[in-house]
Backbone of each chain as ProteinMPNN parsed JSONL, in Angstrom:
{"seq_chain_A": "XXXXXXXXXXXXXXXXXXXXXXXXXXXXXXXXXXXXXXXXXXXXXXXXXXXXXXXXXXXXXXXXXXXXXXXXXXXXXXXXXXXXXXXXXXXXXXXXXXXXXXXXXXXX", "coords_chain_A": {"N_chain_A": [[82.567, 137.766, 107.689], [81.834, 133.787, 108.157], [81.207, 132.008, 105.645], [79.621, 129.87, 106.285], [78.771, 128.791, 109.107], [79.468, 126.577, 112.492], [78.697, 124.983, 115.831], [81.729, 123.99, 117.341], [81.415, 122.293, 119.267], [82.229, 120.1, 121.845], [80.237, 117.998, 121.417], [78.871, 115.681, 123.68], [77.636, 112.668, 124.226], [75.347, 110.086, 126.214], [74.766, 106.615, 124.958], [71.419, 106.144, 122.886], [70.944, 108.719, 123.34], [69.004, 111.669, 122.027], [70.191, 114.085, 119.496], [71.041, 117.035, 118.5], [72.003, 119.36, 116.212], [73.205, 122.369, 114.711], [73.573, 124.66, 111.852], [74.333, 127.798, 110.447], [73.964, 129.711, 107.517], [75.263, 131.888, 105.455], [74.541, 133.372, 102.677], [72.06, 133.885, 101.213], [71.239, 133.087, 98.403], [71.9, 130.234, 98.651], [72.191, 127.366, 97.316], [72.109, 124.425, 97.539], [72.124, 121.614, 99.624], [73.547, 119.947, 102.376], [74.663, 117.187, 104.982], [77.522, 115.941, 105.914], [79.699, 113.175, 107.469], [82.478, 112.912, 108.964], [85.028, 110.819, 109.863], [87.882, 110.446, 112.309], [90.471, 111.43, 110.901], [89.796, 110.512, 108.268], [88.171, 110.698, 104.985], [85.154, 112.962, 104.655], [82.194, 111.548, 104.61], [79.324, 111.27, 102.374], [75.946, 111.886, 104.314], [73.748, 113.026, 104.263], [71.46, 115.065, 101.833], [69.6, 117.816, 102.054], [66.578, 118.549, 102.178], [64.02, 121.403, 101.241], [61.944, 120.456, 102.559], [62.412, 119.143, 104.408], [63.736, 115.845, 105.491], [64.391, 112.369, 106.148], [66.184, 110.038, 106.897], [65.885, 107.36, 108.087], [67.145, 107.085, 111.025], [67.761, 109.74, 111.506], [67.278, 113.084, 110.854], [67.206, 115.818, 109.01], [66.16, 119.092, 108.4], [66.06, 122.72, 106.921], [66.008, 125.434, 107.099], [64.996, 128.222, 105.163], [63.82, 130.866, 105.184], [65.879, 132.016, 108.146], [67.872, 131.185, 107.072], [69.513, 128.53, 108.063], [70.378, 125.198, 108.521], [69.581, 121.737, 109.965], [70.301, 118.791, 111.901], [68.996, 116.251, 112.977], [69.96, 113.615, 115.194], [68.797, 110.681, 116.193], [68.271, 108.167, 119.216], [70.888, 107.61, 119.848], [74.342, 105.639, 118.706], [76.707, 103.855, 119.179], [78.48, 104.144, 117.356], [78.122, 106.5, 115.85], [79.616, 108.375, 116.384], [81.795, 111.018, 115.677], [82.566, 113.545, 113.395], [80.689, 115.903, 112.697], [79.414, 117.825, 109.341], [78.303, 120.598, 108.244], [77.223, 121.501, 104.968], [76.77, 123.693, 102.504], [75.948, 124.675, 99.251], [76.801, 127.491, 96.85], [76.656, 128.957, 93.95], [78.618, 127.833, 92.344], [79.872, 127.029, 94.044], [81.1, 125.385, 97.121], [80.79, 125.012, 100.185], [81.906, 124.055, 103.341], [81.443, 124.106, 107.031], [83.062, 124.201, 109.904], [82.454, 121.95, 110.973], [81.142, 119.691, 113.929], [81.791, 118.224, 116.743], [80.695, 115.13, 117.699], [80.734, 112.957, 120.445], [79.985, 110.028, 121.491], [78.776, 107.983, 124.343], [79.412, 105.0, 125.946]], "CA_chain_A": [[81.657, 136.72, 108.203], [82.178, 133.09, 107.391], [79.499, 131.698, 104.928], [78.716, 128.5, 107.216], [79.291, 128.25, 110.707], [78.75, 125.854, 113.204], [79.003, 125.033, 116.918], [82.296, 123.101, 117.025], [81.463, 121.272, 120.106], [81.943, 118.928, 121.258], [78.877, 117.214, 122.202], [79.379, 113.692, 124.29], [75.923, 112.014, 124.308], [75.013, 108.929, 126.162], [74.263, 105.826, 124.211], [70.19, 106.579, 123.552], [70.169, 109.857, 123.16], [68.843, 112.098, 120.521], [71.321, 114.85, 119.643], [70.514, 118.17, 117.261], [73.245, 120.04, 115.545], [72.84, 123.653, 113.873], [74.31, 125.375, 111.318], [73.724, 128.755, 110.238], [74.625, 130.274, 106.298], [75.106, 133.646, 105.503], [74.296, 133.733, 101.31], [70.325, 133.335, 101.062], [71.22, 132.825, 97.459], [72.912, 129.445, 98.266], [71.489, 126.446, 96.483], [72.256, 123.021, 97.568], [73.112, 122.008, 101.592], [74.277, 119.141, 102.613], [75.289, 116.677, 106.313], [78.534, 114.893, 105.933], [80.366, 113.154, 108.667], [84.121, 112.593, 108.771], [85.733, 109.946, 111.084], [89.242, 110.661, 112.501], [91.775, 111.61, 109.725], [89.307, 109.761, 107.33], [87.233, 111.717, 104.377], [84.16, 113.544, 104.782], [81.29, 110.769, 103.922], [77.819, 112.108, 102.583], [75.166, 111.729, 105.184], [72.071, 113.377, 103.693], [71.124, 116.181, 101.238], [68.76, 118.672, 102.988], [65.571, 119.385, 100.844], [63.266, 122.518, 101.9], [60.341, 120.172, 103.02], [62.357, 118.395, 105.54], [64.016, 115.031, 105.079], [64.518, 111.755, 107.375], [66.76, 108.865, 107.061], [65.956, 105.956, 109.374], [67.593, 107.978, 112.589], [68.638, 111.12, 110.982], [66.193, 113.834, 110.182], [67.49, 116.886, 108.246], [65.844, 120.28, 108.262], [66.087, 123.185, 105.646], [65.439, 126.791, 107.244], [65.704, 129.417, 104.191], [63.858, 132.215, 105.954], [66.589, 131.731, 109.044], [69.283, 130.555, 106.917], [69.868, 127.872, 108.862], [69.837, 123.576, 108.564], [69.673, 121.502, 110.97], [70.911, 117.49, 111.881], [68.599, 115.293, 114.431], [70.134, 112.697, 115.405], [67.85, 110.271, 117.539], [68.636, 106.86, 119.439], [72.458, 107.756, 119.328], [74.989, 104.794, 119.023], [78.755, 104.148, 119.532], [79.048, 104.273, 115.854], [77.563, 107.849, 115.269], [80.667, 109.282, 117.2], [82.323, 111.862, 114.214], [82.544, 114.803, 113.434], [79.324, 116.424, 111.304], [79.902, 118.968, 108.445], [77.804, 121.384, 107.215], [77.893, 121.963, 103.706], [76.711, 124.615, 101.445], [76.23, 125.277, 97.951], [76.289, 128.708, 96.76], [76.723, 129.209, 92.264], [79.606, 126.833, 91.518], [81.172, 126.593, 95.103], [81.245, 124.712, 98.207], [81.491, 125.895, 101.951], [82.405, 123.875, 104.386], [81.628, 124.296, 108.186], [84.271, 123.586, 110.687], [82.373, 120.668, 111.697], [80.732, 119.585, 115.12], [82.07, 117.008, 117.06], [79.877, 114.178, 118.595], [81.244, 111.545, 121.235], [78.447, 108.685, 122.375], [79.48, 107.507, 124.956], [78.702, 103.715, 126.413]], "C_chain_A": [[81.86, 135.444, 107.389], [80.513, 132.466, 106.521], [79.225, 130.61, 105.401], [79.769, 128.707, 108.031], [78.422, 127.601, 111.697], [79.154, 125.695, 114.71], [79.94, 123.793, 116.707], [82.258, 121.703, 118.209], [82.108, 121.104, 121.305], [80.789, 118.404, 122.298], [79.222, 115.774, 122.563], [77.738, 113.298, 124.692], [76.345, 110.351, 125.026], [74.346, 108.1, 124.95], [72.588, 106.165, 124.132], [69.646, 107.894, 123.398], [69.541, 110.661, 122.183], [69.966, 113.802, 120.912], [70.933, 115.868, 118.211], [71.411, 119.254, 116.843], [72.681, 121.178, 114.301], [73.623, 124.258, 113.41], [73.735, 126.581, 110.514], [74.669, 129.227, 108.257], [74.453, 131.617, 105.612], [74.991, 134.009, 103.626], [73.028, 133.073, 100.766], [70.297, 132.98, 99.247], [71.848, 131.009, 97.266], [71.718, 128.29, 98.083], [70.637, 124.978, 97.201], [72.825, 123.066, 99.463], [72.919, 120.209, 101.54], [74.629, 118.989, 104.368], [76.688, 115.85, 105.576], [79.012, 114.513, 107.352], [81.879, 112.996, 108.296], [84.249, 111.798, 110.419], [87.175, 110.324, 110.918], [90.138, 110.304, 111.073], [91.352, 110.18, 108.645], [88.886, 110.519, 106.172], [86.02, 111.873, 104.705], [83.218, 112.007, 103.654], [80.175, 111.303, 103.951], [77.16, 111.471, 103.591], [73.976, 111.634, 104.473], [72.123, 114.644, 103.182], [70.334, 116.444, 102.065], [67.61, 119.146, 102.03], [64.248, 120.244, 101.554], [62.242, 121.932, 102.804], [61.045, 119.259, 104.324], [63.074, 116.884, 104.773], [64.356, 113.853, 105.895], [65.374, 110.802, 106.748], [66.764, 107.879, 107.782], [66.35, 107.054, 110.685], [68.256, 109.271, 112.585], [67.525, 112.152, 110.411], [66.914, 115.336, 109.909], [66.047, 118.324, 108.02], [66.245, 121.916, 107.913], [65.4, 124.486, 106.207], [66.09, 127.925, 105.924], [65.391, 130.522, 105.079], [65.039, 132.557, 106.776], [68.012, 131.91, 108.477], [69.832, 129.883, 107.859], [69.563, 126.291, 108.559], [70.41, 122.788, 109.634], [69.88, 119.871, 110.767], [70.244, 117.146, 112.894], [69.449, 114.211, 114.632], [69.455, 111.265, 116.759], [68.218, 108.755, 117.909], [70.406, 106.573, 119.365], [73.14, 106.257, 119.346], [76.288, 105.163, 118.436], [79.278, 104.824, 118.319], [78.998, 105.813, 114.739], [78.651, 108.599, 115.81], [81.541, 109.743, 115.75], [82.198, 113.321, 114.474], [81.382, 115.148, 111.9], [79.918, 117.882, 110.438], [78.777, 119.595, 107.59], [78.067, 121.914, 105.629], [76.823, 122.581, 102.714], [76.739, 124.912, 99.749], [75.821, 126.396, 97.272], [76.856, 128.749, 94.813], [77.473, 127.9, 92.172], [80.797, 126.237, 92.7], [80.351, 126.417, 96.225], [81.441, 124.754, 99.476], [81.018, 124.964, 102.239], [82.001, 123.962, 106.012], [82.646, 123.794, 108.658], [83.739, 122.591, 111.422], [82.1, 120.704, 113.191], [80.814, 118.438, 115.546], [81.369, 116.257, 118.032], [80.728, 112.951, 119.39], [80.144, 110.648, 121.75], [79.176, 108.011, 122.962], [78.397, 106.169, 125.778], [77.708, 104.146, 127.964]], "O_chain_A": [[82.046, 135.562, 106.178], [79.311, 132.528, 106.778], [78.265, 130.142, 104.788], [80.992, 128.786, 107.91], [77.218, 127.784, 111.876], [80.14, 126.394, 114.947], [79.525, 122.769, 116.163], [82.792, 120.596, 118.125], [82.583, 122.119, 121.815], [80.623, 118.449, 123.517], [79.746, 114.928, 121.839], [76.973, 113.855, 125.479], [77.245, 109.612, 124.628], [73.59, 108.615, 124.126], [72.152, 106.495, 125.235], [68.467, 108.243, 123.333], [69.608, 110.036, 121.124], [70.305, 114.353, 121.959], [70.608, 115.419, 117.112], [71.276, 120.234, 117.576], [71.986, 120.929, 113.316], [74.557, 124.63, 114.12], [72.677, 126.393, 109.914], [75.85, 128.971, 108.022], [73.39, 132.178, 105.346], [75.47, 135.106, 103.341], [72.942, 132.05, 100.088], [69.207, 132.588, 98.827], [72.167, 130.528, 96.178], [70.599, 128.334, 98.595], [69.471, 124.608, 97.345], [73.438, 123.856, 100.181], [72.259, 119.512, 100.768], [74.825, 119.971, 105.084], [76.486, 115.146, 104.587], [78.831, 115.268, 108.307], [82.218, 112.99, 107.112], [83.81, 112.054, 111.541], [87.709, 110.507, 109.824], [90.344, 109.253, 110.467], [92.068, 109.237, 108.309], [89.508, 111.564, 106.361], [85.533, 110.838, 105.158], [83.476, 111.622, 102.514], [79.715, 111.802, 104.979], [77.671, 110.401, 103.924], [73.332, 110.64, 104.138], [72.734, 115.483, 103.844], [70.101, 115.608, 102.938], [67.776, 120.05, 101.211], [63.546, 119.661, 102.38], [61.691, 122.606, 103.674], [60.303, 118.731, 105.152], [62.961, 116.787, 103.551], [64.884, 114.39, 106.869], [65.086, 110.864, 105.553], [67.864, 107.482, 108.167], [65.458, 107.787, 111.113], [69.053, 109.75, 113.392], [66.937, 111.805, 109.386], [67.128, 115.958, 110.949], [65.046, 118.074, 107.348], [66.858, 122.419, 108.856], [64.244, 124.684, 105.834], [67.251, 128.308, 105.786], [66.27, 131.129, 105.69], [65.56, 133.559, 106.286], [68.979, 132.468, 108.994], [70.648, 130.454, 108.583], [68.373, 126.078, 108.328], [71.493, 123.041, 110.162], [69.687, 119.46, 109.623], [70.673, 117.604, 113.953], [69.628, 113.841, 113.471], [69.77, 111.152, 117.943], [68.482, 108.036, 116.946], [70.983, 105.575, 118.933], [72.492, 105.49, 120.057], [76.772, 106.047, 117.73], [80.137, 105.699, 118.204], [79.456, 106.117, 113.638], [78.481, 109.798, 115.588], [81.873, 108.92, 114.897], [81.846, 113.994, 115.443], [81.344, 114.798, 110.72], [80.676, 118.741, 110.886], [78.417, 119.191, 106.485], [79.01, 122.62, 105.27], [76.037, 121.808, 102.167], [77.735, 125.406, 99.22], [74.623, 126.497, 97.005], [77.988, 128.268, 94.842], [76.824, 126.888, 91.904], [81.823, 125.563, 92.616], [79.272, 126.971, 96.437], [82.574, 124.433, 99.832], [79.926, 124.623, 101.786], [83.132, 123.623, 106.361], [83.262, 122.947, 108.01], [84.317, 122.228, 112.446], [82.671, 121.581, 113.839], [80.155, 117.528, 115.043], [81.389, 116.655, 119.196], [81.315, 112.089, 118.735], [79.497, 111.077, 122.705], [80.135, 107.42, 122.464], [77.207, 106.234, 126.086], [77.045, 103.279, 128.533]]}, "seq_chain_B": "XXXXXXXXXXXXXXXXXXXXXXXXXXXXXXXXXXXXXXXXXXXXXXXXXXXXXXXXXXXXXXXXXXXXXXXXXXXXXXXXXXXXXXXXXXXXXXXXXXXXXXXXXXXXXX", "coords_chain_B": {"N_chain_B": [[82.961, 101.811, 99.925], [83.7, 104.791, 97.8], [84.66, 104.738, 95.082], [86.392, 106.438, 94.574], [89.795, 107.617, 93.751], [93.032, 108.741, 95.097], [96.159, 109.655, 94.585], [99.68, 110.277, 95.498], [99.184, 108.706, 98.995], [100.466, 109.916, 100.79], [103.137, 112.654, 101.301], [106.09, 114.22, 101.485], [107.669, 117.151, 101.07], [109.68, 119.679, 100.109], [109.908, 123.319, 100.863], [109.205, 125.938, 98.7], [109.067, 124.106, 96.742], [107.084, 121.985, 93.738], [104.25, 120.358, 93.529], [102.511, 117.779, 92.371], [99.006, 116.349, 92.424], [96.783, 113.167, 92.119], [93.914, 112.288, 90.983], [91.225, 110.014, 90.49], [88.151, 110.103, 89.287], [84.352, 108.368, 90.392], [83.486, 106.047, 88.501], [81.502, 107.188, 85.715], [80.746, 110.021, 86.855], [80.839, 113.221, 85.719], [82.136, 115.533, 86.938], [84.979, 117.04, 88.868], [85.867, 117.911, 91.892], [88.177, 119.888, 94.36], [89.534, 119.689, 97.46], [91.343, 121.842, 100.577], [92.214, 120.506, 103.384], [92.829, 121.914, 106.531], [94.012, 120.995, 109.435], [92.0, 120.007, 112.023], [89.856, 122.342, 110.924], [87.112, 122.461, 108.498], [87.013, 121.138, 105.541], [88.276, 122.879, 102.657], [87.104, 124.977, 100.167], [89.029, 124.526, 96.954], [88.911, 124.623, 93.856], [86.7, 123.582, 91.329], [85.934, 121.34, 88.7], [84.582, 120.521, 85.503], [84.112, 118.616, 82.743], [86.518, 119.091, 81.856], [86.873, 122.12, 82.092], [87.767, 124.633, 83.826], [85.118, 125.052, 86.549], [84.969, 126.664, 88.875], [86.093, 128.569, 91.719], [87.672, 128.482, 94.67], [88.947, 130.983, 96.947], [91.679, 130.673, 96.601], [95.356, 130.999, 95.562], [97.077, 131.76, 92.522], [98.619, 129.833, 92.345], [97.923, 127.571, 92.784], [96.508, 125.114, 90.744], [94.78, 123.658, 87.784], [93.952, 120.413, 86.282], [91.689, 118.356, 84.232], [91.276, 115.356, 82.748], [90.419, 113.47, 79.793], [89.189, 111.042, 80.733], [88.161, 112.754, 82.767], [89.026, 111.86, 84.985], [91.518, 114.023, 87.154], [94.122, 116.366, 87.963], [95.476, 118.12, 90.889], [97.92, 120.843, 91.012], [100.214, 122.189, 92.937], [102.15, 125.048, 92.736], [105.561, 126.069, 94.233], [105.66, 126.067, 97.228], [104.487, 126.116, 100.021], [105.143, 126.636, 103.891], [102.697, 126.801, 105.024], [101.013, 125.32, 103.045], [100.701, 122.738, 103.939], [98.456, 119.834, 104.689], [95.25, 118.015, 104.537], [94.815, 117.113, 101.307], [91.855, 116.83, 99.48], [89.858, 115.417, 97.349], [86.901, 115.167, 95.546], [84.156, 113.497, 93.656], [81.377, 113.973, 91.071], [78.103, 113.775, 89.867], [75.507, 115.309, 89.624], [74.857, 117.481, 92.278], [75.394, 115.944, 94.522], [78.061, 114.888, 95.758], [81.239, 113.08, 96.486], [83.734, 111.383, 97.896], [87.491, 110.997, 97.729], [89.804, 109.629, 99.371], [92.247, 111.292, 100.243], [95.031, 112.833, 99.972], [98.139, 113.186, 102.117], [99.869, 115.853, 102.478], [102.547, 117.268, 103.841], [104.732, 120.099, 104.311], [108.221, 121.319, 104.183]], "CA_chain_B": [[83.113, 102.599, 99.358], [82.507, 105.886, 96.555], [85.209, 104.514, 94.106], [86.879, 107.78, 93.738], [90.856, 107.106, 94.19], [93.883, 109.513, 95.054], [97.405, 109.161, 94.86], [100.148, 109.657, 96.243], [98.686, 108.862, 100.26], [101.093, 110.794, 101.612], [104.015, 113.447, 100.199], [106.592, 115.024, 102.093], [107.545, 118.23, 100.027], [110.458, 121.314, 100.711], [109.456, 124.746, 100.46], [109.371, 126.449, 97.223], [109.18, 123.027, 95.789], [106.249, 121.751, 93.197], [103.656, 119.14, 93.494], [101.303, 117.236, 91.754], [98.135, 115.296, 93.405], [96.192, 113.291, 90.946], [92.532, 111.917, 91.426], [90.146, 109.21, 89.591], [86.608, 110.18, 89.852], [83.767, 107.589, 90.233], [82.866, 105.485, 87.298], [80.149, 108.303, 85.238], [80.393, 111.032, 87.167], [82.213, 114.145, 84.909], [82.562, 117.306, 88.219], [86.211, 116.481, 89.982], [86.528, 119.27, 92.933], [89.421, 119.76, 95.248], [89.48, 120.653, 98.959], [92.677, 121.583, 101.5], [91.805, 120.244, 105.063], [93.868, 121.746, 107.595], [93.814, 119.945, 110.739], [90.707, 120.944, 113.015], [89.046, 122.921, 110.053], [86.245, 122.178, 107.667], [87.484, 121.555, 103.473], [87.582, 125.035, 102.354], [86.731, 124.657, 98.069], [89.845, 125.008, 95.912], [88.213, 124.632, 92.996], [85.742, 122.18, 90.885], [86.236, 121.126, 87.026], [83.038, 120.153, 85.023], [83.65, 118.247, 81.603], [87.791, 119.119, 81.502], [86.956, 123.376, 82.071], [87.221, 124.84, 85.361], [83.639, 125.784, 86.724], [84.313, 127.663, 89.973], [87.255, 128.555, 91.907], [87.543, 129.49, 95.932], [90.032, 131.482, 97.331], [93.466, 130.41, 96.716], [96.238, 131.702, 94.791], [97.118, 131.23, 91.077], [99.81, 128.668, 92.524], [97.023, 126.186, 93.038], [96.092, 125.0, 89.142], [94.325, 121.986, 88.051], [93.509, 119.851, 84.943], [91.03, 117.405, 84.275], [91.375, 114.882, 81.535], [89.096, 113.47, 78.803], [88.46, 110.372, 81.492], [87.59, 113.056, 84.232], [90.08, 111.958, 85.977], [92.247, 115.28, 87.451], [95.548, 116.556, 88.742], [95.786, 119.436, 91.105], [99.187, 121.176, 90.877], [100.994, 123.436, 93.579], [103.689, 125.502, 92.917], [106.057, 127.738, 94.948], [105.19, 125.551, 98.232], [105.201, 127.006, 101.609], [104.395, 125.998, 104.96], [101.023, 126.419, 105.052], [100.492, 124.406, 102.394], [100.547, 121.327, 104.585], [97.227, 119.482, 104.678], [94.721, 116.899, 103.78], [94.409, 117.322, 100.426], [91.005, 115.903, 99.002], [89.5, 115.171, 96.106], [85.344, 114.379, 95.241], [83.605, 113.619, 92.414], [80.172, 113.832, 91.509], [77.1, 113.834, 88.611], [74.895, 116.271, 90.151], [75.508, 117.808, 93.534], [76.435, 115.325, 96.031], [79.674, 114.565, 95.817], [81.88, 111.827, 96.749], [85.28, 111.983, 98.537], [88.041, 109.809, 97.857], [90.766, 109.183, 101.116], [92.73, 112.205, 100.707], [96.194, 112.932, 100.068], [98.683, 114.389, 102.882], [100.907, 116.641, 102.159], [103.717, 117.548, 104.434], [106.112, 120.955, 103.314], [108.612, 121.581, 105.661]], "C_chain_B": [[83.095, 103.699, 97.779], [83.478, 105.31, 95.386], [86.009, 105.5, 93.511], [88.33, 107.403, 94.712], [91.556, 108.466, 94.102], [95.147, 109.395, 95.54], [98.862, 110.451, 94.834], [98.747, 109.405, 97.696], [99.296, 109.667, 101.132], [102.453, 111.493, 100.759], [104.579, 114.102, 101.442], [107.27, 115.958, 100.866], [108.346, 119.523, 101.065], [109.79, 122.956, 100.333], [109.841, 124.945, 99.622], [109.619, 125.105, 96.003], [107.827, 122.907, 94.605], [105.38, 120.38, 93.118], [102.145, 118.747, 92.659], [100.46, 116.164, 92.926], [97.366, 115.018, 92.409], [94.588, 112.211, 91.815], [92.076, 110.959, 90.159], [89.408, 109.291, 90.257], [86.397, 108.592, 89.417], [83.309, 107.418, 89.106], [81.287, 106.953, 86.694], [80.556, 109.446, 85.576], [81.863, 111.732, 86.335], [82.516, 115.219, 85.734], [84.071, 115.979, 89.38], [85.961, 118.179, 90.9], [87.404, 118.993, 93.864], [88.786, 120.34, 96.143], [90.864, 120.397, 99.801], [91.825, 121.535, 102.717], [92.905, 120.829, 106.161], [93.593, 121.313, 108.486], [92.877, 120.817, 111.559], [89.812, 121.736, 112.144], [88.086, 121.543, 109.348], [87.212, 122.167, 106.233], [87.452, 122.695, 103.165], [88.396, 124.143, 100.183], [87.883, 125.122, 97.665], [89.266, 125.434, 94.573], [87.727, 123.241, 92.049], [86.349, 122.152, 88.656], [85.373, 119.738, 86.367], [83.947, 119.967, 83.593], [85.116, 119.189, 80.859], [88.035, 120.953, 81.489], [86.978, 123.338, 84.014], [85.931, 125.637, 85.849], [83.544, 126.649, 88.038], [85.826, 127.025, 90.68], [86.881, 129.513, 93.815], [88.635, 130.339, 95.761], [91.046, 131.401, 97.547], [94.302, 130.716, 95.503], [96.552, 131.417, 93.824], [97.809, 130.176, 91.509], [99.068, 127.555, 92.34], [96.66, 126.172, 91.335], [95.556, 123.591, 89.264], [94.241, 121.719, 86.553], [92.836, 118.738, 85.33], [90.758, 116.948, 82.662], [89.733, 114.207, 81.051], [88.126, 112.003, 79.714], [88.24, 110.754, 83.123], [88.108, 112.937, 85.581], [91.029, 113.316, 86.401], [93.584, 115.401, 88.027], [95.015, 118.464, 89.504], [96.966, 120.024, 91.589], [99.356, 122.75, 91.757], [102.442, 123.846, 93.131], [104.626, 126.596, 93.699], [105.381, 127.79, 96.482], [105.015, 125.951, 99.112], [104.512, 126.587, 102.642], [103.496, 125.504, 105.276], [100.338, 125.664, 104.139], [100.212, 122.832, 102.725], [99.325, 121.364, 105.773], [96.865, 118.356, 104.043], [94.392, 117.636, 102.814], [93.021, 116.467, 99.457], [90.215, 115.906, 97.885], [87.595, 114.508, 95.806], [84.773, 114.666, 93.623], [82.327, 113.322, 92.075], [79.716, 113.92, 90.148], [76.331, 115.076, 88.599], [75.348, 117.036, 91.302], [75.957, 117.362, 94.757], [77.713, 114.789, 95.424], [80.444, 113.527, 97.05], [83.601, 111.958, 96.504], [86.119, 110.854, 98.222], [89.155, 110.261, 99.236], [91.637, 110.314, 101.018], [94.716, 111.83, 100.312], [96.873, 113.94, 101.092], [100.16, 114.579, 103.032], [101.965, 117.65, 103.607], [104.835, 118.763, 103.757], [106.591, 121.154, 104.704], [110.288, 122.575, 104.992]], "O_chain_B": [[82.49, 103.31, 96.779], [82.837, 105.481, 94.349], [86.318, 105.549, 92.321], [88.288, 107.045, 95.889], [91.1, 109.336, 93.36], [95.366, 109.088, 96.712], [98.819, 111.418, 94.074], [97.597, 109.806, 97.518], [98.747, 110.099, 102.145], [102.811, 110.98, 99.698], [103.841, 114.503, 102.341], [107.371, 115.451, 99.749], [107.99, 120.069, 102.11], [109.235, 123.294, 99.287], [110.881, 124.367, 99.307], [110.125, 125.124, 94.881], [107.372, 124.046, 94.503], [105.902, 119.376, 92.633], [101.092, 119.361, 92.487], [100.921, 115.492, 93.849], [97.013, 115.928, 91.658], [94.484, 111.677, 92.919], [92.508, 111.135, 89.02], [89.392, 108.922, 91.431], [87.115, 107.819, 88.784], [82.738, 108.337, 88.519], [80.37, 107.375, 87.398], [80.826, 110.164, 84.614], [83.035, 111.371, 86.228], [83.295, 116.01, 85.202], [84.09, 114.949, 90.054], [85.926, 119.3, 90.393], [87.469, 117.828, 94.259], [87.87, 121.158, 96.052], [91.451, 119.317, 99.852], [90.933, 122.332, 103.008], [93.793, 120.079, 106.564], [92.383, 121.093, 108.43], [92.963, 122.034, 111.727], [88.724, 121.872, 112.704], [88.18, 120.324, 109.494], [87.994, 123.073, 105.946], [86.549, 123.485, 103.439], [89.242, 123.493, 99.569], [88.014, 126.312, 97.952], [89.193, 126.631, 94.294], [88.279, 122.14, 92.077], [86.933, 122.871, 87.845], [85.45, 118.531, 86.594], [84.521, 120.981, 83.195], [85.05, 119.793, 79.789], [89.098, 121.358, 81.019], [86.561, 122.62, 84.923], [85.78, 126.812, 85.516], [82.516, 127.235, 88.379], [86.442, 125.97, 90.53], [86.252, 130.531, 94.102], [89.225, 130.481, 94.69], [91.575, 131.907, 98.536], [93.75, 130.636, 94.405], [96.373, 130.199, 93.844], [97.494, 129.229, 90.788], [99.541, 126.582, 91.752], [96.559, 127.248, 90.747], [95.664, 122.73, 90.137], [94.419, 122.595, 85.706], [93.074, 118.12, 86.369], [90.312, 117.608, 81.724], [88.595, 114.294, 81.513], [86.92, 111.807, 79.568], [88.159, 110.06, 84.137], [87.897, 113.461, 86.675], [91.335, 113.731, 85.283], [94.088, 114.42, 88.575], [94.517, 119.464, 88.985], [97.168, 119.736, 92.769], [98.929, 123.874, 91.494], [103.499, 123.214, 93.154], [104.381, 127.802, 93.719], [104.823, 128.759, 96.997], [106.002, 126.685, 99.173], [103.362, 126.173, 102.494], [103.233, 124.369, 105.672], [99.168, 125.335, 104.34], [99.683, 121.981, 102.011], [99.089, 122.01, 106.794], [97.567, 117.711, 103.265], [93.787, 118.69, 103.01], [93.34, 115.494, 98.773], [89.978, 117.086, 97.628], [87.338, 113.313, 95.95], [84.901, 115.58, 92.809], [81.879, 112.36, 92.699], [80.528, 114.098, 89.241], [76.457, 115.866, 87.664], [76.554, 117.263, 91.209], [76.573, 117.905, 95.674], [77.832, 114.232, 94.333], [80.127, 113.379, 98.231], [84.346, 112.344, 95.603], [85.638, 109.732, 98.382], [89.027, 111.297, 99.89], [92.002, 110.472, 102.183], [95.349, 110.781, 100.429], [96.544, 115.124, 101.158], [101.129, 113.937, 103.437], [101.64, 118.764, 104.018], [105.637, 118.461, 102.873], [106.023, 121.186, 105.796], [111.079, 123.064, 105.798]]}, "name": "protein", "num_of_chains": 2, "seq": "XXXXXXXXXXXXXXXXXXXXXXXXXXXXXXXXXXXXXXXXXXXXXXXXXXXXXXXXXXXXXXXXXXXXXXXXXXXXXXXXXXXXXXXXXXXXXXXXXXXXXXXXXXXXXXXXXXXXXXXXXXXXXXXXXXXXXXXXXXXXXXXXXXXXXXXXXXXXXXXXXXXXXXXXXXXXXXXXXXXXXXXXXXXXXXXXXXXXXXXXXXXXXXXXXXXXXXXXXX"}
């Protein structure tokens, strides 16, 4: 079983929309979680840490299931510019997982 | 951008050859970690190096090695190349736990 997985997609959203992305983690011991995005054959840029109580950013709201093992990515009011690919990320003792990423298109 | 640099940008590289990839973390921060991107995947963790020791290591083969000097800066060294070793190779560096990517090196073995 992989220790984060996600739905790879791809989601195509009108401009406008709100858009909710789930990732599930299989080591209830893991620490730290994490959104990144990555733009085409760019690096992974942080997004937002994930903290148990919930967390928002202007148009980005982050949610933190331990029971579940699971965190979650709102994205609300989509625009052109949110088109990427999202990355779940994990921290379990001293290491780093990854999801394979979920790809968003917004489309005009 | 995070200020974290990596050089070469690109490397073409023969099988069973040896390569170096070297990194400058961001100003402060002392954690360098590596990640291989293969195309369509997620980073999968090589391993991280806290304060010039290595602190945690995924799943890849002794071939993969690293060092990180006294300005935190790092090298991570393949040897004994092989196909599959061609990928974005990337590099972040951090204080606490977010971490910060620099642009990636890509590596080509053929």
């Amino acid at each position: 079983r992989k220790e984060v997985e996600q739905d790879p997609g791809p989601f195509n959203v009108p401009e406008g929309a709100t858009v909710a992305f789930n990732c599930t983690y299989s080591n209830s011991a893991s620490q730290s979680f994490f959104w990144y995005r990555q733009d085409c054959r760019k690096e992974p840029k942080l997004l937002m840490s994930v903290y148990s109580s919930g967390n928002e950013d202007g148009r980005f709201t982050a949610q933190l299931n331990r029971a579940s093992q699971y965190i979650s990515l709102l994205i609300r009011d989509s625009k052109l510019s949110d088109s990427a690919t999202y990355l779940c990320v994990v921290n379990t003792g001293n290491q780093f997982y990854f999801g394979t990423g979920t790809s968003l298109t917004v489309i005009p | 951008e995070t200020g974290v640099t990596q050089s070469p940008t690109h490397l073409i590289k023969t099988r069973g050859q040896q390569v170096t990839l070297r990194c400058s973390s961001q100003s402060g921060h002392n954690t360098v970690s590596w990640y291989q991107q293969a195309l369509g995947q997620g980073p999968q963790f090589i391993f991280q190096y806290y304060r010039e020791e290595e602190n945690g290591r995924g799943n890849f083969p002794p071939r993969f090695s690293g060092l990180q000097f006294p300005n935190y800066s790092s090298e991570l060294n393949v040897n004994a190349l092989e196909l599959d070793d061609s990928a974005l190779y990337l590099c972040a560096s951090s204080l606490g736990w977010e971490q910060y990517f620099g642009p990636g090196t890509r590596l080509t073995v053929t």
